[in-house]
Backbone as ProteinMPNN parsed JSONL, in Angstrom:
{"seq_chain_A": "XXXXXXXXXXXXXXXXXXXXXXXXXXXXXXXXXXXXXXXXXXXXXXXXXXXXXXXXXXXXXXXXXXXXXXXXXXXXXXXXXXX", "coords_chain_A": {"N_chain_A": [[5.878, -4.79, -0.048], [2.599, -4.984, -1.861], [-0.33, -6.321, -1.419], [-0.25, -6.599, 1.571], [-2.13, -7.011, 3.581], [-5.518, -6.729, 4.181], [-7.307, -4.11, 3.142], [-9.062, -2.403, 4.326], [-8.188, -2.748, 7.0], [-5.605, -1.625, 8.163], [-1.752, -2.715, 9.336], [-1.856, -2.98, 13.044], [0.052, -2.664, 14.411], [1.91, 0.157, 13.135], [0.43, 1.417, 14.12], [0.157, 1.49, 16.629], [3.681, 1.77, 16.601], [3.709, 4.395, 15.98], [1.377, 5.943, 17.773], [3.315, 5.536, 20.039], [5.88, 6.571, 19.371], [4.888, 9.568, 19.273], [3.946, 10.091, 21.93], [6.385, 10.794, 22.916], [6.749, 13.256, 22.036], [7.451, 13.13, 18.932], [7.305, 14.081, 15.897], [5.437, 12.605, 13.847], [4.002, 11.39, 10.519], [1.884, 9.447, 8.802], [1.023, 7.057, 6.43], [-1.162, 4.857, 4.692], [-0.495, 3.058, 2.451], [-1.344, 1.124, 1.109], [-4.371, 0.905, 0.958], [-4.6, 4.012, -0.55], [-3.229, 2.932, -2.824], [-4.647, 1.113, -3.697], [-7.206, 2.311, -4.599], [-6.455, 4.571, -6.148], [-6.424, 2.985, -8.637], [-8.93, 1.478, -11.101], [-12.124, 0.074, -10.229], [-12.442, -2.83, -11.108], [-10.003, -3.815, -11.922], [-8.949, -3.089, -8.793], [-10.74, -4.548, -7.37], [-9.457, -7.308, -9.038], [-6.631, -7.173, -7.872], [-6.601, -6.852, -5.482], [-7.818, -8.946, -4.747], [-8.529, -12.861, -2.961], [-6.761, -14.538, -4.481], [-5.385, -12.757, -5.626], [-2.655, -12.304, -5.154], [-0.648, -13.527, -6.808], [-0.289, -11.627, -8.621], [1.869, -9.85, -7.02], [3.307, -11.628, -6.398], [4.594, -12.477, -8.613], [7.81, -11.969, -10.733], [7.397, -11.171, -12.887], [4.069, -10.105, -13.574], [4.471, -8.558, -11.818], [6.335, -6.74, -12.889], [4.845, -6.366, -15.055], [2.323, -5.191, -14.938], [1.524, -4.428, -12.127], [4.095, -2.236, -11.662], [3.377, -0.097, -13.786], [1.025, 0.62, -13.299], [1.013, 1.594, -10.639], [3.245, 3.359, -10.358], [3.382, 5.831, -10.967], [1.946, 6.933, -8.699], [3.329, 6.104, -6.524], [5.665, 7.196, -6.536], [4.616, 9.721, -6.013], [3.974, 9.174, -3.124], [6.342, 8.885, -2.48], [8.347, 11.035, -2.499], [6.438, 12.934, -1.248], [7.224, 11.976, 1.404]], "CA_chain_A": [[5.011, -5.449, -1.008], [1.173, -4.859, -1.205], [-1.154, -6.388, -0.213], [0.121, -7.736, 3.066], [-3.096, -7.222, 4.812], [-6.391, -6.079, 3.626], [-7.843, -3.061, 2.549], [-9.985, -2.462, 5.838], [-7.485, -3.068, 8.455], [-4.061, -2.191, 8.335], [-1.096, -3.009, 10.388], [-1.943, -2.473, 14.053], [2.031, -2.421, 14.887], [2.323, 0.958, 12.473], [-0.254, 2.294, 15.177], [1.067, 1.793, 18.108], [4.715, 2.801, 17.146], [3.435, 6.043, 15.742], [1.561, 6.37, 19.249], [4.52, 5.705, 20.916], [6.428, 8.413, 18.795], [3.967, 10.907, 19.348], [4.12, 10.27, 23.436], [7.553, 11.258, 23.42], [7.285, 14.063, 20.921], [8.221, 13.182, 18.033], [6.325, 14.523, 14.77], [4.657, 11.421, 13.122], [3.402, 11.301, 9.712], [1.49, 7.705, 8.738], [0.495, 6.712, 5.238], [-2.047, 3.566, 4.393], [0.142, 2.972, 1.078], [-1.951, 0.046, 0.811], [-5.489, 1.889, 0.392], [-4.361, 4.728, -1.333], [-3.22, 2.116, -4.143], [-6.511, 0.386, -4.639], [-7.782, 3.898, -4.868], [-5.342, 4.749, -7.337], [-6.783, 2.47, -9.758], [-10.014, 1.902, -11.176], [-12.555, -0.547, -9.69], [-12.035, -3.856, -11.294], [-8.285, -3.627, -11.582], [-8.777, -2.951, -7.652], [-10.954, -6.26, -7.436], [-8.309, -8.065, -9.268], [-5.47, -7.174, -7.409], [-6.652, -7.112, -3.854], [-8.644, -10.601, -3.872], [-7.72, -13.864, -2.31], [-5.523, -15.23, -5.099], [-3.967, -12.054, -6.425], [-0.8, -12.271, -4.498], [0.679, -13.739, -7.256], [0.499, -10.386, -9.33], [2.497, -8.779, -6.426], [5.009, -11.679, -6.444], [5.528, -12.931, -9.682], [8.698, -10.595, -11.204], [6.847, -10.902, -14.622], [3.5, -9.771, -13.804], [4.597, -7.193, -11.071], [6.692, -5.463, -13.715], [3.728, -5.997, -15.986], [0.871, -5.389, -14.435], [1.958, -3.398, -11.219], [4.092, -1.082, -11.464], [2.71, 0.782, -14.657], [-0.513, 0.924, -12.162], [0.852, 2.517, -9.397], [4.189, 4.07, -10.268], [3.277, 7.543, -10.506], [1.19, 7.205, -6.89], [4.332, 5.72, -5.495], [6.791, 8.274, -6.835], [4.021, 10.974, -4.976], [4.26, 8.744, -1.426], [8.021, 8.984, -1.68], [7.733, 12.459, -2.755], [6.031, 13.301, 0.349], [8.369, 11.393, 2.399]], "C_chain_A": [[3.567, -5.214, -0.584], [0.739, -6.061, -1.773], [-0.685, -7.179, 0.672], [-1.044, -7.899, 4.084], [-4.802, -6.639, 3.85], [-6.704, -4.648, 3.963], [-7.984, -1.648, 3.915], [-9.176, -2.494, 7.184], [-5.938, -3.313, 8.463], [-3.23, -2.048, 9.656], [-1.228, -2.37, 11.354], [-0.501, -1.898, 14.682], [2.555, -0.936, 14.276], [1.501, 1.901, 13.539], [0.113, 2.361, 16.08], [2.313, 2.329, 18.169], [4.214, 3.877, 17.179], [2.941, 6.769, 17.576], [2.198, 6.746, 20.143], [5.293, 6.748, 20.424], [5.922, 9.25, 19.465], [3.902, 11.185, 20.929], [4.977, 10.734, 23.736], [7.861, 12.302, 22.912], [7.775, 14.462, 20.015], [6.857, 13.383, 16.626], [6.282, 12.703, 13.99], [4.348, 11.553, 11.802], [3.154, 9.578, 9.067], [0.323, 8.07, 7.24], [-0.456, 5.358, 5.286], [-1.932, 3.773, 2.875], [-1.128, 2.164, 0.442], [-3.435, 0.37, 0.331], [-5.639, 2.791, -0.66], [-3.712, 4.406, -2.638], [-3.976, 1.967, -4.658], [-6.876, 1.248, -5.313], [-7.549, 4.537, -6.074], [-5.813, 4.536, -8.255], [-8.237, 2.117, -9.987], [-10.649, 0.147, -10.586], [-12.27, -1.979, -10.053], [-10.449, -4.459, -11.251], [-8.17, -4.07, -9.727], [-9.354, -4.563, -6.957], [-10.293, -7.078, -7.694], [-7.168, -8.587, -8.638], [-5.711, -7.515, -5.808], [-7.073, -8.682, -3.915], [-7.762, -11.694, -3.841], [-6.554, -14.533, -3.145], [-4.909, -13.921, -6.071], [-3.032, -11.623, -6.298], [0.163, -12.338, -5.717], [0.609, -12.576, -8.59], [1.177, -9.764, -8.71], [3.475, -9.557, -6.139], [5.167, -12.605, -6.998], [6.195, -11.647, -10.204], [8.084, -10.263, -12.334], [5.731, -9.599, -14.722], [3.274, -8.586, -12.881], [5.75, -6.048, -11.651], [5.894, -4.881, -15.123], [2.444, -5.394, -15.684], [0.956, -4.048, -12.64], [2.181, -2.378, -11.371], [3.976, -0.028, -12.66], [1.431, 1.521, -14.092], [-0.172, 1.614, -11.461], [2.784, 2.983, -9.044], [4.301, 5.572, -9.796], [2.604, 7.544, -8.928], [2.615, 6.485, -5.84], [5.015, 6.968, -5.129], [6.462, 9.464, -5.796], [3.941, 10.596, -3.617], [5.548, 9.07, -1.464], [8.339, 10.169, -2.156], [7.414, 13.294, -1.504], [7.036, 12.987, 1.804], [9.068, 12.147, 2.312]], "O_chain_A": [[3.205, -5.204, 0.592], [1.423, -6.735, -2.544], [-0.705, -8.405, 0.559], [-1.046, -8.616, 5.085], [-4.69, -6.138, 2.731], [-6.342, -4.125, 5.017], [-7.393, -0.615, 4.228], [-9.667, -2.249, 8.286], [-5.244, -4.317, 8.621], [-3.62, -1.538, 10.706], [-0.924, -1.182, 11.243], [-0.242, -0.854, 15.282], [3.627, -0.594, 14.774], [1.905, 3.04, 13.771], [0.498, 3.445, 16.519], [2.622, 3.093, 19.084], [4.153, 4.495, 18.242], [3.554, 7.544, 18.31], [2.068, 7.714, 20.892], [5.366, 7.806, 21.049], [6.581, 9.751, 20.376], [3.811, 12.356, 21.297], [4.917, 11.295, 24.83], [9.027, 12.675, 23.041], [8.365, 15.529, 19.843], [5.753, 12.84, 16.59], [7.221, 11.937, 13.775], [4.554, 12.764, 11.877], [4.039, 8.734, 8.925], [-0.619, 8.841, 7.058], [-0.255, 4.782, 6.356], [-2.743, 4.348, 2.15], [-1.761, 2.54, -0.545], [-3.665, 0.032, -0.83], [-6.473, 2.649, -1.553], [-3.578, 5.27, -3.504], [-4.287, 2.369, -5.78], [-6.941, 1.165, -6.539], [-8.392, 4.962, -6.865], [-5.915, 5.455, -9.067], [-8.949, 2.441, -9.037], [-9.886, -0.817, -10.517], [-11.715, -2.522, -9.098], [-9.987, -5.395, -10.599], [-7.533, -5.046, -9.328], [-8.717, -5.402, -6.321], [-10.188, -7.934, -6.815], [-6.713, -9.731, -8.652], [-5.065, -8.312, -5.127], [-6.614, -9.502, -3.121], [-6.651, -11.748, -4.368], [-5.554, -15.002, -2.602], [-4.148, -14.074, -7.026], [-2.455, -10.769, -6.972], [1.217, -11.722, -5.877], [1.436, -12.686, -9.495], [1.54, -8.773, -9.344], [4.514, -9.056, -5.708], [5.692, -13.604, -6.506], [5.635, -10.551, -10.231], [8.193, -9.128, -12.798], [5.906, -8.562, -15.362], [2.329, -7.8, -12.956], [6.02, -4.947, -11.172], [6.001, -3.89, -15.846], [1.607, -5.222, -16.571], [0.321, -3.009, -12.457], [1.359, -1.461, -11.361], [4.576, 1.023, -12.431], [0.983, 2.637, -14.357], [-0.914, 2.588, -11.332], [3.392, 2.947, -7.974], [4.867, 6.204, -8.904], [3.014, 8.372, -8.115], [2.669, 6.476, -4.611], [5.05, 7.6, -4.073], [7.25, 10.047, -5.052], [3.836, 11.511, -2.8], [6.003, 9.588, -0.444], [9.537, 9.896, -2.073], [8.113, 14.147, -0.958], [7.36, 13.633, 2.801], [10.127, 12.081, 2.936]]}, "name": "protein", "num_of_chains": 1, "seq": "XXXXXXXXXXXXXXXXXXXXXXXXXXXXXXXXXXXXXXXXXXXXXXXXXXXXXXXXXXXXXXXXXXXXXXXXXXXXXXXXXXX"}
């Protein structure tokens, strides 16, 4: 689910495993889903969705099949795509 963290500063824990991967030799690749959403969409939308009370477009079922994922289907489809 996004936004679990802001914009600016995501999960430190996705950094350090990867680190740890990468010490032992293991090929890494690391996304910031969460950025490359906002991004996605156009500036107010992005205001909307990220600020302090717009959790509940990412978890009401109504307005996160209304309002979501029409927004950021196709940019998903191309993260898991990549994957």
């Amino acid at each position: 689910m996004c936004p679990a963290w802001s914009l600016e500063t995501p999960p430190l824990s996705l950094g350090l495993l990867s680190g740890a991967l990468k010490s032992k030799g293991k090929e890494v690749k690391q996304f910031h889903i969460n950025l490359t959403s906002a991004m996605h969409v156009d500036k107010d939308i992005q205001e909307e969705l990220w600020s302090p009370t717009g959790h509940f477009f990412w978890t009401n079922d109504h307005s996160f099949e209304d309002r979501i994922l029409p927004a950021y289907k196709d940019h998903w489809d191309d993260v898991i795509n990549e994957l």
